[in-house]
C-alpha positions in Angstrom: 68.2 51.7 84.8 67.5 55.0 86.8 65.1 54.4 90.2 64.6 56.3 93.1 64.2 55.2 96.5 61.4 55.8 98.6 60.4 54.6 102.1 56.5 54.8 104.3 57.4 54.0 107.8 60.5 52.2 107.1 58.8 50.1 104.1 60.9 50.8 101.4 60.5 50.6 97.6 62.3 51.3 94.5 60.3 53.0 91.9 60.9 52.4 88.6 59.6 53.7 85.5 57.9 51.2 82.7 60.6 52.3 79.7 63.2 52.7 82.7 65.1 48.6 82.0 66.3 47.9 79.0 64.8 44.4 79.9 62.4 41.7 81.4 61.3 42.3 85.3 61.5 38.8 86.0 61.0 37.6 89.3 64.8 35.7 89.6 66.1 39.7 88.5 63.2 41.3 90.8 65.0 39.4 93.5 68.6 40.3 93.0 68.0 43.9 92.3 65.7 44.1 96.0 68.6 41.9 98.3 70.8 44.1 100.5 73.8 44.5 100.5 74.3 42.6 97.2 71.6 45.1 95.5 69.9 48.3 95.6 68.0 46.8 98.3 64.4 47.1 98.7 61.0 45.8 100.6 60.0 45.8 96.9 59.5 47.5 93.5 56.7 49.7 92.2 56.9 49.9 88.3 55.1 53.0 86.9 53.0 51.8 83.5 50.9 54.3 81.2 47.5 54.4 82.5 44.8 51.9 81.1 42.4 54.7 81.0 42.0 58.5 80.1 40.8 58.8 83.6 44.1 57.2 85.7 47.0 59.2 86.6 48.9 55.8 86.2 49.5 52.1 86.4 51.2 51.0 89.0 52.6 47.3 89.5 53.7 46.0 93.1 56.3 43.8 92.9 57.7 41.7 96.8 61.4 41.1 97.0 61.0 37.6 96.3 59.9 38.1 92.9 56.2 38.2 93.5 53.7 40.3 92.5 51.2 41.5 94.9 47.8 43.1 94.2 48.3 46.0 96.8 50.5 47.7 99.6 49.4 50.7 101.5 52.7 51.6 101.7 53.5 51.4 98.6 50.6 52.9 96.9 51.3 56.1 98.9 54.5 56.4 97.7 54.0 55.7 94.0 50.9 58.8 94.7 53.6 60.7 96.0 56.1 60.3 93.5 53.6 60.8 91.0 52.3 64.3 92.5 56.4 65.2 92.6 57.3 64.2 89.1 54.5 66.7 87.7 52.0 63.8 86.6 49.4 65.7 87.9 49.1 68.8 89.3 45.7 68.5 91.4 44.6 66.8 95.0 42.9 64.3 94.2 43.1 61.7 91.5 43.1 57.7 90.6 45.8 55.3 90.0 45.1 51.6 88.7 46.6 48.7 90.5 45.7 44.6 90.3 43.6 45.3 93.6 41.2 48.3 91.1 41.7 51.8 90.9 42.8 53.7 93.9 41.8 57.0 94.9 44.3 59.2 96.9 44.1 63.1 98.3 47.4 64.9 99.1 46.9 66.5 102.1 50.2 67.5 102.8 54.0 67.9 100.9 54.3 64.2 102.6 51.0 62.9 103.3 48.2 61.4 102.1 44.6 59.7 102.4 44.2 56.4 100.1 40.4 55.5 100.0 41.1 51.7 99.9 37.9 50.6 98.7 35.5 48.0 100.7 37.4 45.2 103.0 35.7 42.0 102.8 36.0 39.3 105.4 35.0 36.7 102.4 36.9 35.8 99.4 38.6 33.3 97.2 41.9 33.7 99.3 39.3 31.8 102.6 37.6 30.0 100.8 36.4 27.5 103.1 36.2 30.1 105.7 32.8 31.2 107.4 30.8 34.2 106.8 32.1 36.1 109.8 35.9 34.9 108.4 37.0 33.9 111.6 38.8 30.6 113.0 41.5 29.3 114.9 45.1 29.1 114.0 48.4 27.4 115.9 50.7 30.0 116.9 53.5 28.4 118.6 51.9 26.2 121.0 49.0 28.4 121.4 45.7 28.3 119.2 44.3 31.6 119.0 41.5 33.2 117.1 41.9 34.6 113.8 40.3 37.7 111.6 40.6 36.9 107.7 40.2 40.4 105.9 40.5 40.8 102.5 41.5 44.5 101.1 42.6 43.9 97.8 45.3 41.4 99.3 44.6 38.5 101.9 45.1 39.1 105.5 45.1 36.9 108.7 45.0 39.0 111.9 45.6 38.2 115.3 45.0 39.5 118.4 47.5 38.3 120.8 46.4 38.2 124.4 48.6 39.7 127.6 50.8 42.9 126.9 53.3 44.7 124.6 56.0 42.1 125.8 54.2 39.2 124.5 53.7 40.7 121.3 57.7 42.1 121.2 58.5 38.4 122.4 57.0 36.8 119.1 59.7 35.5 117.1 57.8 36.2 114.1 60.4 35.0 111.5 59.7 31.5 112.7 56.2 31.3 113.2 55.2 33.4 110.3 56.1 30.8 107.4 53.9 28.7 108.9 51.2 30.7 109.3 51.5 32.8 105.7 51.7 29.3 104.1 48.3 27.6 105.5 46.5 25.2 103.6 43.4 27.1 104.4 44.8 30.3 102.4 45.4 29.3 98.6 47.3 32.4 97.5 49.0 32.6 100.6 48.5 35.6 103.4 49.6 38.2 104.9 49.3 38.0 109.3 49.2 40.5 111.4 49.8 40.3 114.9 47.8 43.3 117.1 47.1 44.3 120.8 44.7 46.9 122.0 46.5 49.9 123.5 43.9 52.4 124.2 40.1 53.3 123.2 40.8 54.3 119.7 44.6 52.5 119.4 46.6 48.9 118.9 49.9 48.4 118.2 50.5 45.3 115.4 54.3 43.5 114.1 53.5 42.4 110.5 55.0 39.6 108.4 54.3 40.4 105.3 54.0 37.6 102.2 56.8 36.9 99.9 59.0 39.6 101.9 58.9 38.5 106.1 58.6 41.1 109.0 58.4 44.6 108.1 58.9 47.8 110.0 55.1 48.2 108.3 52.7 47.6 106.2 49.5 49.5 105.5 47.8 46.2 104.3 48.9 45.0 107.1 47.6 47.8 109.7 44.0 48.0 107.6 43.2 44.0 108.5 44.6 44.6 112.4 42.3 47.5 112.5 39.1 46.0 110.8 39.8 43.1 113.5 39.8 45.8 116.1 36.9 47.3 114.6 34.9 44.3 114.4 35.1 43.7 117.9 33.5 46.9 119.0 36.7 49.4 118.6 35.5 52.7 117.4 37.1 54.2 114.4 39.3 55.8 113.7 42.2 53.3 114.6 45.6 54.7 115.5 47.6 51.7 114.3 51.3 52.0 116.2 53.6 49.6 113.8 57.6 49.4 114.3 58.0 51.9 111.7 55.8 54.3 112.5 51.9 54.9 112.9 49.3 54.5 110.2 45.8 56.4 110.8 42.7 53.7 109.4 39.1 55.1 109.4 36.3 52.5 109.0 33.1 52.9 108.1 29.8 50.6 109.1 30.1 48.9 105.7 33.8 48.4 105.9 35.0 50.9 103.5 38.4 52.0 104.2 40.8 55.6 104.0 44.3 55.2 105.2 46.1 58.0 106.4 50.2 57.9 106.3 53.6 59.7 104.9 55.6 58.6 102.2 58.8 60.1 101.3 61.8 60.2 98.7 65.0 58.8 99.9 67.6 59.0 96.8 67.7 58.7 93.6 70.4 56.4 91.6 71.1 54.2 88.6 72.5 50.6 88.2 75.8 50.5 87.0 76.5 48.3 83.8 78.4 45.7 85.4 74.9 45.0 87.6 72.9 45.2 84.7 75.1 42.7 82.9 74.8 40.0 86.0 70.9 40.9 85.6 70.6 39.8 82.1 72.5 37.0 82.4 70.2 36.0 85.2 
């Protein structure tokens, strides 16, 4: 099975063609091919399909290191667009790719850039559905109860200002308070949670814990529900987002439609060796 390997701000995927395994995806052989050390290693894998319509570039399928599949990653969209526009797909700025979230709409703006118009955040949907029409509450981090942003953008986020500065956001130990929080009662399908602090007019800086994979150097999910936080209490946009990996640019509009703004790029390319690909179909 041939792949390459692709990374957005430390977020890395494997990208994988539809005709590319000579069997099943399954979420048990999803996990072994994305653990390090013991596999390719990967935040994740982006499977390339036909497209569904005469009008899509592609399909592409988002897949968490746990097995997973998730509607949408910023991250990950951008470097499926990317390795679309290098494989000679298409040959123009601006086109559509279809994901589980609905079609996507990137423009290249540079050899390793682009902007993703990421459709209309929500902060109401089926993934709060007991939340409020503002999609705010209260949630228990650590000992703390602090105020929470729901935001949906094609995949459920929770995102949380924390109060103070940068070393009481650094000092989160999010790998033992994120479980927690990911798995809520009060979020059905799970969530992604972003933890943000302002750090400048038009900037915040976020760590993410991302569901199904844990903290990542980034996420561009991630980043869009910090921002529209920000946004909806009274930052102006654009929003620099500063994340471990990197920074993410996130415009907003009144109506809460969304462009992202990041680099994706090409890593290496490979192939799984037979004696992998016999412990994967005996998996």
């Amino acid at each position: 099975m041939r792949f390459e390997k692709w990374q957005a701000l430390g977020n890395d995927y494997m990208i994988v063609e539809h005709d590319a395994p000579a069997f099943e995806l399954t979420p048990a052989r999803i996990e072994k091919i994305c653990r390090y050390h013991f596999g390719a290693g990967a935040d994740g894998i982006l499977l390339i399909e036909p497209p569904a319509s005469p009008d899509l570039v592609a399909n592409v399928r988002i897949f968490n290191p746990d097995g997973s599949e998730a509607e949408l990653s910023g991250n990950g969209i951008r470097e499926a667009i990317m390795y679309l526009r290098r494989a000679g797909r298409t040959d123009v700025d601006e086109f559509a790719v279809g994901t589980a979230a609905g079609v996507i709409r990137p423009k290249i703006v540079s050899y390793t850039e682009c902007e993703v118009d990421m459709g209309r955040a929500s902060v109401v949907s089926k993934d709060f559905p007991d939340g409020p029409a503002d999609g705010r509450g209260t949630i228990a981090v650590g000992f703390t109860d602090l105020e929470f942003q729901h935001v949906s953008i094609g995949n459920p986020q929770c995102a949380i200002e924390i109060p103070g500065d940068d070393r009481d956001l650094t000092a989160l130990a999010l790998g033992r308070i994120g479980p927690g929080l990911e798995t809520d009662h009060r979020f059905p399908n799970r969530t992604n949670v972003s933890f943000w602090q302002r750090t400048g007019d038009q900037t915040i800086r976020a760590r993410i814990f991302e569901r199904g994979v844990g903290e990542t150097l980034s996420s561009g999910t991630g980043a869009t529900g910090a921002a529209v936080a920000a946004f909806l209490r009274g930052m102006a946009s654009p929003i620099a987002v500063e994340l471990d990996g990197g920074e993410l640019l996130v415009a907003i509009d009144n109506d809460l439609n969304i462009t992202l703004t990041g680099w994706a790029k090409p890593v290496f390319a490979g192939e799984l060796s037979p004696e992998f690909i016999t412990e994967l179909e005996n998996t």
